[in-house]
C-alpha positions as CSV (number, residue, x, y, z in Angstrom):
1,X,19.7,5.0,-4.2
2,X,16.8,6.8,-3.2
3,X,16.6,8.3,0.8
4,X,12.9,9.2,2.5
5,X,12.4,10.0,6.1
6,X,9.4,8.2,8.0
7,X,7.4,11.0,9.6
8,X,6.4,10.7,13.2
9,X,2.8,8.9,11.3
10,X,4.8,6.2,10.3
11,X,4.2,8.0,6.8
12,X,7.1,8.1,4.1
13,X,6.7,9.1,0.5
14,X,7.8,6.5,-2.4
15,X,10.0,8.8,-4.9
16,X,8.4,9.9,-8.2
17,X,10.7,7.4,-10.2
18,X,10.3,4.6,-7.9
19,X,6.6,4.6,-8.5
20,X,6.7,5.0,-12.1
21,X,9.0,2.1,-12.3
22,X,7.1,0.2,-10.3
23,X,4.4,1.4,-12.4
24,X,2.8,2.4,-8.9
25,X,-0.3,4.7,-9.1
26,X,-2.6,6.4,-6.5
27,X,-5.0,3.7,-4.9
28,X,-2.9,1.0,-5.5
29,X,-2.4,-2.0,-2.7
30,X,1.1,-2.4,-1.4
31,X,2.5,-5.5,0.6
32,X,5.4,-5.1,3.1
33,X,7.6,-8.1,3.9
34,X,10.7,-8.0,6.1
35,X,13.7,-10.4,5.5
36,X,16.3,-9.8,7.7
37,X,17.1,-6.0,8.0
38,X,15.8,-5.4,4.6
39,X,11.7,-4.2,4.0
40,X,10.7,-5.5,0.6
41,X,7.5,-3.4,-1.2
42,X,5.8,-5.2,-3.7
43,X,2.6,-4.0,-5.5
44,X,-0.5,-6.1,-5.6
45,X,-2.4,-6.8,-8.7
46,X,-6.0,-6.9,-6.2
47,X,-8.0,-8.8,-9.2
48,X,-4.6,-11.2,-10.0
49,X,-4.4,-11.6,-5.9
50,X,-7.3,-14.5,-5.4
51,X,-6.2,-14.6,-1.1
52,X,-7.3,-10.6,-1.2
53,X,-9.7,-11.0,-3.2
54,X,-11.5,-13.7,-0.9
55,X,-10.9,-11.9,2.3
56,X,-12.7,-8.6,0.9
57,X,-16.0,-9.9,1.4
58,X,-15.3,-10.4,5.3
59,X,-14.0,-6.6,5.6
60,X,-17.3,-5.2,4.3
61,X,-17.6,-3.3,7.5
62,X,-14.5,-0.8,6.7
63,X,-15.4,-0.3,3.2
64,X,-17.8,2.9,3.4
65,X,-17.2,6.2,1.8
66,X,-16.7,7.7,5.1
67,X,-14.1,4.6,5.8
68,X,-12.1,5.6,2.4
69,X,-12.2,9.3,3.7
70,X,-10.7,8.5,6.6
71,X,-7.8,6.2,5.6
72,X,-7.1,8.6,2.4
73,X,-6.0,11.2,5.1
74,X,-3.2,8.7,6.6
């Protein structure tokens, strides 16, 4: 078992060998899904996810370099 605190951002960090199981790198898309008490992370494969990958066009107005900036920093 692996143990992370959530700092007062609501930011945690996923441990080193969690992510390389996961095979989880920087930039990658990450779903959250709650059953029960439980918070299940699951990596998205963005070209594999068609639903993402049809909403992106509608979300063109957050997807400027100074938009990526900002979000990096979270």
């Amino acid at each position: 078992m692996h143990i992370a605190r959530i700092t007062a951002k609501g930011q945690t960090t996923i441990p080193v060998s969690i992510r390389k199981a996961a095979h989880m790198n920087t930039g990658d898309t990450l779903a959250f899904e709650l059953k029960g008490d439980h918070v299940i992370i699951r990596k998205i494969k963005s070209p594999a996810d068609e639903y993402l990958k049809g909403i992106e066009e509608t979300l063109s107005e957050w997807s400027s370099p100074e938009d990526e900036e900002a979000w990096n920093a979270l």
